[in-house]
C-alpha positions in Angstrom: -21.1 -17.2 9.3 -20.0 -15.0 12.4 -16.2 -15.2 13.7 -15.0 -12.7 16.4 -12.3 -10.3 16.3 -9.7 -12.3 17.6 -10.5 -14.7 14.8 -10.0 -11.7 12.3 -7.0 -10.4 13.7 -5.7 -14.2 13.8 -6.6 -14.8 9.9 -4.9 -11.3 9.1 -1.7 -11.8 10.7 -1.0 -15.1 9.2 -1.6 -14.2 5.7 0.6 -10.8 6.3 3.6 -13.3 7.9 3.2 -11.7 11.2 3.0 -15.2 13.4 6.8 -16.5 13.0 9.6 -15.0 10.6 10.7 -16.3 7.6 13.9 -16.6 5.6 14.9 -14.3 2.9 14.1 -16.0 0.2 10.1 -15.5 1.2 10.3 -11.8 -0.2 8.2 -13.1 -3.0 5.9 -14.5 -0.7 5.7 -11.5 1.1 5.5 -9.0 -1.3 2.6 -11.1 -3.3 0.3 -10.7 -0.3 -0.3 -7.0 -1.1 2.3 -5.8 -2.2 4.8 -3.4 0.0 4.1 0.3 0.3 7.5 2.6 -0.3 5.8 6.0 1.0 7.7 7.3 2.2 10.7 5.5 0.9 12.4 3.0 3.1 9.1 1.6 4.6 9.0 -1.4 2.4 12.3 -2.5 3.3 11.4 -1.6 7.5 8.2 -4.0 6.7 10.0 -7.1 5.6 11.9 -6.4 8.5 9.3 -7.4 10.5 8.8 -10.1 8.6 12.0 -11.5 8.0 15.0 -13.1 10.2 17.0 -11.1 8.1 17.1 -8.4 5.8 19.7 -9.1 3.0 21.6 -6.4 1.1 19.3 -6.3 -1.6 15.8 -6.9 -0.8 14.3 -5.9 -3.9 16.5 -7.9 -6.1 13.0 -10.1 -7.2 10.7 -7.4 -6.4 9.8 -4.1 -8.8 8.7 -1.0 -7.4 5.7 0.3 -9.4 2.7 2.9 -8.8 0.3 0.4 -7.3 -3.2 0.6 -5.2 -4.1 4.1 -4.7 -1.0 5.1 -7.2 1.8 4.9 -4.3 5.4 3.8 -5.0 4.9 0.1 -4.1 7.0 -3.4 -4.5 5.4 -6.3 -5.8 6.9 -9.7 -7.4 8.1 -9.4 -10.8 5.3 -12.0 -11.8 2.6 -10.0 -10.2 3.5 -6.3 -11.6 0.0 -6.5 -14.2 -1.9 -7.6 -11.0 -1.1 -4.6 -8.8 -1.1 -1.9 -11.8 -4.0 -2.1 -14.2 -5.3 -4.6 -11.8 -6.2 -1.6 -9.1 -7.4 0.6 -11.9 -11.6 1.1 -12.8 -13.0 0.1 -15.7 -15.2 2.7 -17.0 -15.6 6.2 -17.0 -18.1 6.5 -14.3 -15.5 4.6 -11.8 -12.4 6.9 -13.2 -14.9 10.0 -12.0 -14.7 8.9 -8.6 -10.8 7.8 -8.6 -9.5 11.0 -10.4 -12.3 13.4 -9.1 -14.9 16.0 -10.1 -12.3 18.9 -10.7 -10.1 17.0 -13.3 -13.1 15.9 -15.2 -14.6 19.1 -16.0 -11.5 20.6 -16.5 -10.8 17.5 -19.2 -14.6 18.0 -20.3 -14.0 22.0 -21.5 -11.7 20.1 -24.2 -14.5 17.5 -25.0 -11.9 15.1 -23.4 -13.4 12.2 -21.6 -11.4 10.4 -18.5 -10.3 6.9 -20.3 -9.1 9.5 -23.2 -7.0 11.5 -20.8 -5.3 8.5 -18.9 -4.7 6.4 -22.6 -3.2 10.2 -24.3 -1.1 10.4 -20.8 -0.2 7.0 -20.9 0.9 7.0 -24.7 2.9 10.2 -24.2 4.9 8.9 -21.0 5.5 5.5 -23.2 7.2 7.5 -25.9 9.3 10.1 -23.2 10.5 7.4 -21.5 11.7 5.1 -24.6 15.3 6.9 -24.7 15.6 6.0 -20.7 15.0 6.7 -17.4 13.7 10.2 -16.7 13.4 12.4 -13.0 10.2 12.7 -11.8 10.3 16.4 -12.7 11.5 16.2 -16.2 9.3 13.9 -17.2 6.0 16.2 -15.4 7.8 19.0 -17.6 7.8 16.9 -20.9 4.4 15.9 -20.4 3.3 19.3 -20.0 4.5 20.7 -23.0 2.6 17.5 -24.6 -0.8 17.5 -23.7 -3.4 19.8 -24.0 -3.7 22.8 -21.6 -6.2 21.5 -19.8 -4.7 18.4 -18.3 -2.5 21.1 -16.6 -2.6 22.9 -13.6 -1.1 25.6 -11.0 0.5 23.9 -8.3 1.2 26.3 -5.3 4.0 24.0 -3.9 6.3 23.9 -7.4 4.8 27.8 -8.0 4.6 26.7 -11.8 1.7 25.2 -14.3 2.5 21.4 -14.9 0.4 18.3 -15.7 -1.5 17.6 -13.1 -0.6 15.2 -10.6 -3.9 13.2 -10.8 -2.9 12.5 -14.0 0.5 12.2 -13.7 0.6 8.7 -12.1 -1.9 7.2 -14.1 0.4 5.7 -16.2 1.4 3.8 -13.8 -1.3 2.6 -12.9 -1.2 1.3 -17.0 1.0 -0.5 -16.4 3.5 1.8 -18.6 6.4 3.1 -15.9 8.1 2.0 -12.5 9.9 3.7 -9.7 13.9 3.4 -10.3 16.4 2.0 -8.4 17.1 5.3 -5.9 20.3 6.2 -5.9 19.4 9.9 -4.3 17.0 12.0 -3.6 14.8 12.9 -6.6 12.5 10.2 -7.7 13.5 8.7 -11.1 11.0 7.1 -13.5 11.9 4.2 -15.9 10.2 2.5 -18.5 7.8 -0.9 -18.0 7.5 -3.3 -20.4 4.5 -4.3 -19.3 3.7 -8.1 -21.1 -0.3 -8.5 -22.9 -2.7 -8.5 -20.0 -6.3 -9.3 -19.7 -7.2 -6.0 -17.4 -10.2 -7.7 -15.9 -8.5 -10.9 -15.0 -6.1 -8.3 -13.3 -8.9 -6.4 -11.5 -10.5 -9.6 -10.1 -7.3 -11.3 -8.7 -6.3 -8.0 -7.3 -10.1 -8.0 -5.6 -8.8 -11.8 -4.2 -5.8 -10.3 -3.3 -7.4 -7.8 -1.2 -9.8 -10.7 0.5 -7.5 -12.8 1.4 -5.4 -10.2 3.5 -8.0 -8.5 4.7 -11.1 -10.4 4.7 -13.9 -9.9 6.1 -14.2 -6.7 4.2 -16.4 -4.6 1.9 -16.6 -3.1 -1.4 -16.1 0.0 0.7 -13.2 -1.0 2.3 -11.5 -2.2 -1.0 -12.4 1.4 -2.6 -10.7 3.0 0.3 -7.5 0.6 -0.1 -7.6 1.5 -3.8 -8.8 4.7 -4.4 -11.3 3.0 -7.4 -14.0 4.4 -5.7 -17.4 2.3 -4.9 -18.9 1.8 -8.0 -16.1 -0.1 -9.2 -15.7 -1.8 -5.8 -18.8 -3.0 -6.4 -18.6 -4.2 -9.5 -16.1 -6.2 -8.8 -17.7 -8.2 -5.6 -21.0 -8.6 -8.3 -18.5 -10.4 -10.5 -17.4 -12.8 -7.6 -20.4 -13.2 -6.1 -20.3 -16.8 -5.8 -16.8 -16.9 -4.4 -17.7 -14.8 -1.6 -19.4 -15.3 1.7 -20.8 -12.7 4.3 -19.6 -12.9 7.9 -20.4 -11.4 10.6 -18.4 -10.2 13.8 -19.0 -7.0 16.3 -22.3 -6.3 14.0 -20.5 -5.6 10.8 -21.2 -7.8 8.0 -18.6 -8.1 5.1 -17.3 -10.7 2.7 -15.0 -13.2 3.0 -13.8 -15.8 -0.3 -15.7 -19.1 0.6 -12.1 -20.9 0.4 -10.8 -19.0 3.5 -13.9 -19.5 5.4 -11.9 -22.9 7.5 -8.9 -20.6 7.5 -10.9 -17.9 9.5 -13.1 -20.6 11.8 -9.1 -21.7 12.7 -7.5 -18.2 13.3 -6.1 -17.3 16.4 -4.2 -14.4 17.8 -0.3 -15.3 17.8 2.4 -14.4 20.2 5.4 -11.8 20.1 6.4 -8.0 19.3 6.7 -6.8 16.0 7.6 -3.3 15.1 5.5 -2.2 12.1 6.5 0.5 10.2 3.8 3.4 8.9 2.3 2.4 5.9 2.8 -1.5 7.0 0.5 -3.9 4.8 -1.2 -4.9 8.5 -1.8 -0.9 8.6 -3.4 -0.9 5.4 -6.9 -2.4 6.6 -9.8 0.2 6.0 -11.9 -1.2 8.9 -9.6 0.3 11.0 -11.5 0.1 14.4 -11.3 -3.6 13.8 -7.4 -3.4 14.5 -7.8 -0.7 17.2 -11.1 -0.2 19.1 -10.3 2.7 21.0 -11.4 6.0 18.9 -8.2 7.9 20.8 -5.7 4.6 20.0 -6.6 5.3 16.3 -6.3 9.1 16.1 -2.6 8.5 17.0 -1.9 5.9 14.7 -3.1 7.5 11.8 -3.2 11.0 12.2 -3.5 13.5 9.1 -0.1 13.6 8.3 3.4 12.0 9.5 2.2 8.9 10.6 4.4 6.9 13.1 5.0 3.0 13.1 3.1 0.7 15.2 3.7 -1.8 18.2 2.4 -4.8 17.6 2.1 -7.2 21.0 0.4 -10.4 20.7 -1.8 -9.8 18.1 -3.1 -6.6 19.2 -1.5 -3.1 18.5 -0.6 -1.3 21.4 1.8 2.2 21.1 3.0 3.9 18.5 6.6 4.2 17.9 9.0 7.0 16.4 13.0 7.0 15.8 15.8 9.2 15.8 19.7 8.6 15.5 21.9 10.3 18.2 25.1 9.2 17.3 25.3 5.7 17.0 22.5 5.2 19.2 19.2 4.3 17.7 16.5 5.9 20.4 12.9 4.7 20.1 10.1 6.2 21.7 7.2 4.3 22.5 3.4 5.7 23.2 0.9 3.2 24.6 -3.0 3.5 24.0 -2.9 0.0 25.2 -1.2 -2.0 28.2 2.1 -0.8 27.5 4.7 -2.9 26.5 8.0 -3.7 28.3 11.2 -2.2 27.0 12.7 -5.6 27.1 10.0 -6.9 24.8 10.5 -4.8 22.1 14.4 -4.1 22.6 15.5 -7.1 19.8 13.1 -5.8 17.1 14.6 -2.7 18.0 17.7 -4.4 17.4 16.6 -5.1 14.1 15.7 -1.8 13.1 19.1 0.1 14.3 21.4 -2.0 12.8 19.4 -1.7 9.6 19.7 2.0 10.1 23.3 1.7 11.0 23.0 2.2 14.5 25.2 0.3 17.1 22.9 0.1 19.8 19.4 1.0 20.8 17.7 3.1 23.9 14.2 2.1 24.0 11.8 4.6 25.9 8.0 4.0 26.9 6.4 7.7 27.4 
């Protein structure tokens, strides 16, 4: 089968709810595509906000914020928590080698201590610290140290101490075993998850279909990127589904799309309208990321290194960048086009949007 890119771009944005906005009682919906990223913390709430007609005072009231894809603080449905936990994490040893790295291994190997060891020992000993209640990121790193063996510990320059290392640290929740607290300041506060029993490859493969359908066409190199599981268990996984899958073509690139999309693609169009995207937006996500933005110098500032900004999103197509700041109870928003730029007027009511969500009374909205 070969589609075009506008076809892609068409197929994408529908199943991220970026063609009209929806009520809040779609959170669910939204949050079940693939899940919403919290890194850094507020962007989950600035996605739906592009999503939604309106943000309600608590979002998150049917959503849980765990350590999902790629171990990032992420929201996902209640229902859908085993799905976006053990379902992102590999299934043998050779596939943890490539998601926790070289450097932890041999460090774990000194002790005779394989991978799937480390992350079930981890696992069990966060279960038990976190039975008497919530704990603070730090404590907990501190409690876990003491716990383990010297060897799944580290120096980290940036806390100038020795603690478990961070590798390791969020593994359990990629098991499954803790979530992100409510925030109520700034330190990150870990909580117990009482996760129900799961069938960890029925997990893995609907998180694979999860991946597909938002951001199909794609490879098993795309979904390693998206998950960290590195390719050998990326690949295992599109083995497994071989017969739901499909190959398309478009620009030259092959990649696989579930057969049951395939009309859904052949449909697509590119919709109408300005979003503002936040960094980290689920639409950001994609690994194929000349797909969303040919031009080599358009995606350098979109995703630079570090401090990403959010994205303009015109018509389909993803024009500027965008960054904030509050002066006084002005929102100011700065727009930079690698694309036709858009009109202040364009973007001003979902910058609207966003500055009465950060508290703002009005908006200035600047094309540079």
């Amino acid at each position: 089968m070969e589609t075009t890119r506008d076809s892609v771009l068409g197929f994408r944005l529908r199943r991220h709810h970026l063609t009209r906005r929806l009520g809040s009682g779609a959170i669910p919906e939204v949050a079940a595509v693939a899940g919403l990223r919290n890194s850094p913390p507020g962007t989950a709430a600035e996605a739906l906000l592009a999503r939604l007609t309106r943000l309600p005072a608590d979002p998150f009231e049917s959503l849980v914020e765990v350590l999902g894809p790629r171990l990032v603080g992420t929201y996902v449905p209640i229902e859908d928590v085993a799905v976006f936990t053990v379902g992102a994490m590999p299934a043998d040893e050779r596939a943890l080698r490539e998601m926790l790295g070289d450097r932890t291994a041999k460090a774990l190997a000194a002790d005779g201590i394989g991978l799937a060891e480390a992350v079930r020992r981890i696992s069990d000993a966060a279960r038990e610290e976190l039975a008497g209640g919530p704990r603070t990121r730090g404590a907990l790193s501190a409690a876990l140290t003491r716990r383990l063996p010297d060897s799944m510990s580290g120096w980290c320059e940036r806390c100038g101490a020795t603690h478990v290392s961070d590798t390791l640290f969020r593994t359990p929740g990629g098991s499954g075993v803790l979530r992100v607290a409510p925030r109520t300041g700034r330190e990150v506060v870990l909580a117990a998850l009482d996760l129900p029993d799961t069938d960890p490859e029925a997990a893995r493969l609907e998180l694979t279909r999860r991946f597909l359908r938002a951001y199909g066409p794609a490879t098993p190199e795309d979904f390693a990127g998206w998950t960290n599981t590195g390719p050998t268990e990326a690949r295992r996984r599109w083995a497994v589904l071989a017969d739901e899958l499909t190959d398309v073509t478009v620009g030259g690139r092959t990649a696989q799309l579930l057969r049951a999309d395939a009309s859904a693609l052949a449909r697509a169009t590119r919709p109408g309208g300005v979003r503002l995207l936040p960094a980290g937006d689920p639409h950001l996500l994609a690994r194929d990321r000349a797909t969303l933005v040919p031009d080599a110098a358009g995606r350098k500032r979109l995703w630079p290194a570090l401090a990403a900004p959010g994205a303009v999103l015109v018509d389909g197509e993803l024009v500027a960048t965008w960054r904030a700041r509050r002066r006084k109870d002005v929102l100011e928003l700065d727009l930079t086009p690698f694309g036709p730029p858009p009109s202040p007027a364009a973007v001003e009511p979902g910058a609207r949007l966003l500055a009465t969500h950060r508290g703002c009374a009005d908006v200035a909205v600047r094309v540079g």
